[in-house]
C-alpha positions in Angstrom: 0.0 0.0 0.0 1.2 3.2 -1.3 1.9 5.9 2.0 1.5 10.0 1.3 3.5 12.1 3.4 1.4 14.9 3.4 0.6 18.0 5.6 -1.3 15.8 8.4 1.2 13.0 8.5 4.0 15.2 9.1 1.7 17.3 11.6 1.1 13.9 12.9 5.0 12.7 13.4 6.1 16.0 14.7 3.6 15.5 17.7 4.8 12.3 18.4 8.2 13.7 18.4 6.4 16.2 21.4 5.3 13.0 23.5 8.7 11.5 23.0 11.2 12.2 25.6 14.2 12.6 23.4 12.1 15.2 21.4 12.5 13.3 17.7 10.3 11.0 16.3 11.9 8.8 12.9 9.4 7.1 10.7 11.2 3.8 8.8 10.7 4.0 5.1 12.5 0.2 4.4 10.8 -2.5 3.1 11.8 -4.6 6.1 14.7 -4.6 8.8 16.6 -6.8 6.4 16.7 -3.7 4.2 20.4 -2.9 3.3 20.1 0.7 3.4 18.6 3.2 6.0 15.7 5.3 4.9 13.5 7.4 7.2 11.9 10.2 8.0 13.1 11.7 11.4 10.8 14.6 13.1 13.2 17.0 15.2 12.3 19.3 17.8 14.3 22.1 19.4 16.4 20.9 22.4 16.4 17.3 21.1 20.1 16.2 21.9 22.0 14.1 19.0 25.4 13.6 19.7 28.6 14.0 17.3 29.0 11.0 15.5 30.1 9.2 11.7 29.0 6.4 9.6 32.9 5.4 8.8 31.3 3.5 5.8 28.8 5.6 4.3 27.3 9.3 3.3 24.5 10.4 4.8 22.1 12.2 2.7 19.9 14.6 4.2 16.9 16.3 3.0 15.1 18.8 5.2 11.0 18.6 4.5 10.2 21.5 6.8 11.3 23.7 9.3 14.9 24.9 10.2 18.2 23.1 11.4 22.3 23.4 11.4 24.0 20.1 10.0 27.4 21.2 11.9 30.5 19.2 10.8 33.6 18.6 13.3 37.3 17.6 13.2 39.0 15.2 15.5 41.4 16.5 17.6 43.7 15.0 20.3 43.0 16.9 23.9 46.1 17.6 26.3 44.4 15.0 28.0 44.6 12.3 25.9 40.8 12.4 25.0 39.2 12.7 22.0 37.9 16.2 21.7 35.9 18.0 17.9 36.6 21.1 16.6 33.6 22.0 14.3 35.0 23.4 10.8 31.7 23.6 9.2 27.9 24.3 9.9 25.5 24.4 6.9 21.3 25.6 7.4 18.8 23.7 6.0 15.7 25.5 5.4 13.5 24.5 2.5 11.6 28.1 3.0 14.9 29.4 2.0 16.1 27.2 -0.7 18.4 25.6 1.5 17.0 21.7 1.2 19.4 19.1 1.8 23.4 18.0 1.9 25.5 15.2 1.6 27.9 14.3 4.5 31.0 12.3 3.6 31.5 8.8 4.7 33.7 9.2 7.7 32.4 13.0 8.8 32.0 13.8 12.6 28.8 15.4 12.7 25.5 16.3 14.9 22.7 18.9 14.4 20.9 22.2 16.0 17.3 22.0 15.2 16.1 25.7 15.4 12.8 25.2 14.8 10.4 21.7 14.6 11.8 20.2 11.3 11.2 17.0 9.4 14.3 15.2 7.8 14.7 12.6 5.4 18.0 10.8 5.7 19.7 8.2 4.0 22.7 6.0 4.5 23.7 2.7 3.6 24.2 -0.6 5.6 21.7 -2.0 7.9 19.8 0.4 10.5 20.8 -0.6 14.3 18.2 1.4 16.6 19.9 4.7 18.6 
């Protein structure tokens, strides 16, 4: 059965991202979990916390459906300490109202987001989706 991602059903995922506690919501667009790629629709909310991380084997793609968010990109860098620290060298807004829909982040990219206002993503990567 064919699914239409119209105004409701977005309406309707950003309010479940409101009732969840980590303030996103994703919506799995694969055929089944033995799909080899990930494809979903992720509802974000302001204050919803993702932390800096990379797919070493894989781009993500990223298409923002509505609202208005920072893909910000980091280096590694070694701390005085020893720890692994990020310097960001990069932040790019996505806005659709503003021409400004989507971007590709290289295989191997350290990289989070700042969601300034309730947005709807669609995201892409390859390899098998293991739940966050």
């Amino acid at each position: 059965m064919s699914k239409i991602f119209d105004k409701d059903f977005l309406d309707g995922l950003l309010a479940q991202a409101k009732e969840n506690p980590r303030l996103r919501q994703n919506y799995d667009l694969r055929n089944s979990p033995a799909d080899t790629s990930q494809r979903m629709l992720n509802a974000l909310l302001p204050g919803t916390e993702v932390p800096i991380h990379r797919h070493e084997e894989t781009a993500e793609t990223v298409v923002c459906l509505r609202g208005r968010l920072e893909e910000i990109i980091y280096e590694e860098v070694q701390e005085a300490t020893d720890e692994r620290g990020f310097r960001e060298v990069y932040r790019q807004l996505l806005c659709p109202t503003e021409g400004l829909c989507g971007m590709q982040i290289p295989a191997g990219a350290w990289h989070t987001i700042n969601v300034i206002e309730p947005s709807i993503i669609f995201e892409v990567k390859d390899g098998a989706y293991i739940g966050r």
